[in-house]
C-alpha positions as CSV (number, residue, x, y, z in Angstrom):
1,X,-20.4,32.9,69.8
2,X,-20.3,29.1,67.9
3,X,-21.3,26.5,70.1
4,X,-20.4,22.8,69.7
5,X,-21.9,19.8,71.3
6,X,-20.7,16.3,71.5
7,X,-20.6,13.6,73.9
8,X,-17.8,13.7,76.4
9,X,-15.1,10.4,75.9
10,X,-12.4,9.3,78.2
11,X,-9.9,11.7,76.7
12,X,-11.8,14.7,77.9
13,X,-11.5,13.8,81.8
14,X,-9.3,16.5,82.9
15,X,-11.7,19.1,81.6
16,X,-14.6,17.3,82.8
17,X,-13.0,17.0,86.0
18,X,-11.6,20.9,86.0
19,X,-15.6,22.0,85.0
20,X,-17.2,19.4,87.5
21,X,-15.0,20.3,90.1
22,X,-15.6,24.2,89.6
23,X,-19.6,23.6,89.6
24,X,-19.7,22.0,92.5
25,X,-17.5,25.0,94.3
26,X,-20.1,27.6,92.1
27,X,-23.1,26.2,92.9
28,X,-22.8,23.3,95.9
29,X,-27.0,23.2,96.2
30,X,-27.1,22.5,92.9
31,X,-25.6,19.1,93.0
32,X,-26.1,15.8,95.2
33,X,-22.3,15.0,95.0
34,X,-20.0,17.2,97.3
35,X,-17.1,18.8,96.1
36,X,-14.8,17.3,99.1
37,X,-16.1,13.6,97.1
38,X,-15.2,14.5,93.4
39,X,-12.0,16.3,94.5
40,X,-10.8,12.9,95.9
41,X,-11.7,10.8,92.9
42,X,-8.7,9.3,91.3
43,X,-7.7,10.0,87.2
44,X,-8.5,6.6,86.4
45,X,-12.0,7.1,87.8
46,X,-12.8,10.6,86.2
47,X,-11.7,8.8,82.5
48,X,-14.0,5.3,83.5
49,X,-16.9,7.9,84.3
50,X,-16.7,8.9,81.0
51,X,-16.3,5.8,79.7
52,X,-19.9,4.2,81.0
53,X,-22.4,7.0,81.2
54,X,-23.7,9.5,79.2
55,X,-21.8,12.8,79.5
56,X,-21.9,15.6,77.5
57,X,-20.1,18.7,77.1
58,X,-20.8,22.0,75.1
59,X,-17.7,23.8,73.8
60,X,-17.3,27.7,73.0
61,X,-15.9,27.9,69.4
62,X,-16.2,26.3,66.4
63,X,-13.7,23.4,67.5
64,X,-14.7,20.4,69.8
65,X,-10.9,21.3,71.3
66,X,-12.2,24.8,72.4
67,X,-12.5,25.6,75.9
68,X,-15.8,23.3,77.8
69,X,-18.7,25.7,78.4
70,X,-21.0,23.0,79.9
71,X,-21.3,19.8,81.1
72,X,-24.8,17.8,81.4
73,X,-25.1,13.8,81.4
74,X,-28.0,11.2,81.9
75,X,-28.4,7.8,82.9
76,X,-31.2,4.8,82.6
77,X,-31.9,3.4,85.5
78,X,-31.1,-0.7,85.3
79,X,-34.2,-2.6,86.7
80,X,-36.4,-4.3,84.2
81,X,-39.4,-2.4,85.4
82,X,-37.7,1.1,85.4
83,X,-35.4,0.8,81.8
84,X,-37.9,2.9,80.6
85,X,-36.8,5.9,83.1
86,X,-33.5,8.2,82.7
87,X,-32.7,10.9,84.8
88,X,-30.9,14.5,83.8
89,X,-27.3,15.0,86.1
90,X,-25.0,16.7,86.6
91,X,-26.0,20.2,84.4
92,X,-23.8,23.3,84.8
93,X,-22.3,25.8,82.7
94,X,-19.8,28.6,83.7
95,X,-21.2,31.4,84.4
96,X,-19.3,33.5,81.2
97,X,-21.9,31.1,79.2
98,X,-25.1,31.2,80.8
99,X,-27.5,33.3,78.8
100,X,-25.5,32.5,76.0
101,X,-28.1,29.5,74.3
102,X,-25.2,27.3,75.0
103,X,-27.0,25.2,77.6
104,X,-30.2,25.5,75.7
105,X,-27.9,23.7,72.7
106,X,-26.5,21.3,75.8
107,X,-30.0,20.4,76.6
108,X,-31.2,19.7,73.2
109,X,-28.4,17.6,72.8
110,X,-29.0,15.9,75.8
111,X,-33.2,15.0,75.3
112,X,-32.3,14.2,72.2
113,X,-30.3,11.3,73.1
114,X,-32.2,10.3,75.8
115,X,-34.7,10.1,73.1
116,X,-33.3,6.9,72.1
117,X,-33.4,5.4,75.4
118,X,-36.1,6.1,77.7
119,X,-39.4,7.5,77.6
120,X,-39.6,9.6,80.7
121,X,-36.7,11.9,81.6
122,X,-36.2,13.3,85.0
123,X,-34.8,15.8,87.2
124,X,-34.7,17.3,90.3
125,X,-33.4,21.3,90.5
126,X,-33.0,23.4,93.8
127,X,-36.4,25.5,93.6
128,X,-34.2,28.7,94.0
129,X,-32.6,28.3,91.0
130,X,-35.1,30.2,88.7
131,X,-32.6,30.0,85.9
132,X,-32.3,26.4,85.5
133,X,-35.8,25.6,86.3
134,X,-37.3,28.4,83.4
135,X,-34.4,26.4,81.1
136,X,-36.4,23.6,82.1
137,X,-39.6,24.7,81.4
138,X,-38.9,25.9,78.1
139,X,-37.3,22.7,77.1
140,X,-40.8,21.0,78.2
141,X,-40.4,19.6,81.4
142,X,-42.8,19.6,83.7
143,X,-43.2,20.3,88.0
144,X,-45.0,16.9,89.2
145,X,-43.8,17.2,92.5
146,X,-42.0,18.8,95.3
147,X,-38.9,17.8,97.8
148,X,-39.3,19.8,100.9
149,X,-35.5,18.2,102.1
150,X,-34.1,17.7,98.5
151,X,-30.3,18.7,99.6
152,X,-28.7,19.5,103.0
153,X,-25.5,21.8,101.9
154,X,-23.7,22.9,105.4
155,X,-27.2,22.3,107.8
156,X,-29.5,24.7,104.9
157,X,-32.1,22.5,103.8
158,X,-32.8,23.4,99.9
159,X,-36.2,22.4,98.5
160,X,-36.3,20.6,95.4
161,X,-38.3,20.6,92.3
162,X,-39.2,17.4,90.7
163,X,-39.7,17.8,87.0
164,X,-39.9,15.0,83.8
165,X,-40.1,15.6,80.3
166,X,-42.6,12.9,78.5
167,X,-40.4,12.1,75.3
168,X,-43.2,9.5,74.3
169,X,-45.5,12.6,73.6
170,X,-42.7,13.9,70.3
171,X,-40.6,16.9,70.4
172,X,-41.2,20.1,72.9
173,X,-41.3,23.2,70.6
174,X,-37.7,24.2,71.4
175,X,-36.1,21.1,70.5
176,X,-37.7,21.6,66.7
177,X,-35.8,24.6,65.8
């Protein structure tokens, strides 16, 4: 299958919204936000989300207009101390996608922008998710850390992996293919 990756614009809410809205049904440990929090977010909000942050989407089919298989974003955080800092959000792919390479092509995508801004990128991942975090690891981020109470989703407690991916230290093997 073709994938195509581009960064999401204002036009492209309703799908964002549709996907965002069906990860955090999928996969609610996976996420900070809550689903009951997105659903409730106006049109004009979805659309100005896309407007300010880094958002991008990977799409099955040659077209950019085909159907969004994946949604990943980043953002720098804003102090003068920390510019130097982004942090991965917000990843999910439906699951007719996953083991596909599309969020492999989402990622690259992703680092590679983040390349431009920061030198240290980010994450945190439910440690459960083996999936994401081997996605992770091949992309050449690294564990420096563990949250024992990363996410409470309906009383659980879900750990948390804290990973970064040094982008001052060149590309990690996967992104040079």
């Amino acid at each position: 299958m073709d994938f195509t990756v581009r960064r999401l614009v204002p036009d492209d809410a309703p799908a964002y919204r549709a996907i965002r809205l069906e990860g955090l049904a999928d996969a609610p440990s996976a996420f900070g936000a809550s689903l009951e929090e997105d659903a409730a977010l106006a049109d004009d909000e979805w659309r100005a989300r896309l407007g300010r942050n880094f958002a991008y989407g990977v799409f099955s089919g040659a077209r950019s207009a085909d159907e969004l298989a994946g949604i990943a974003g980043f953002y720098v955080e804003g102090g003068t101390k920390t510019k130097h800092r982004g942090h991965l959000v917000g990843v999910y792919t439906r699951p007719r996608h996953r083991g596909t390479g599309a969020s492999r092509l989402l990622l690259a995508e992703v680092v590679a922008s983040a390349r431009q801004h920061v030198q240290f990128l980010y994450l945190q991942v439910t440690q459960n998710n083996l999936a994401a975090v081997r996605l992770y690891e091949r992309m050449g981020f690294e564990v420096y850390g563990k949250d024992p109470g990363g996410l409470n989703v309906d009383g659980v407690m879900h750990e948390d992996y804290l990973m970064v991916l040094r982008l001052d230290r060149g590309q990690p093997e996967s992104d040079r293919q």
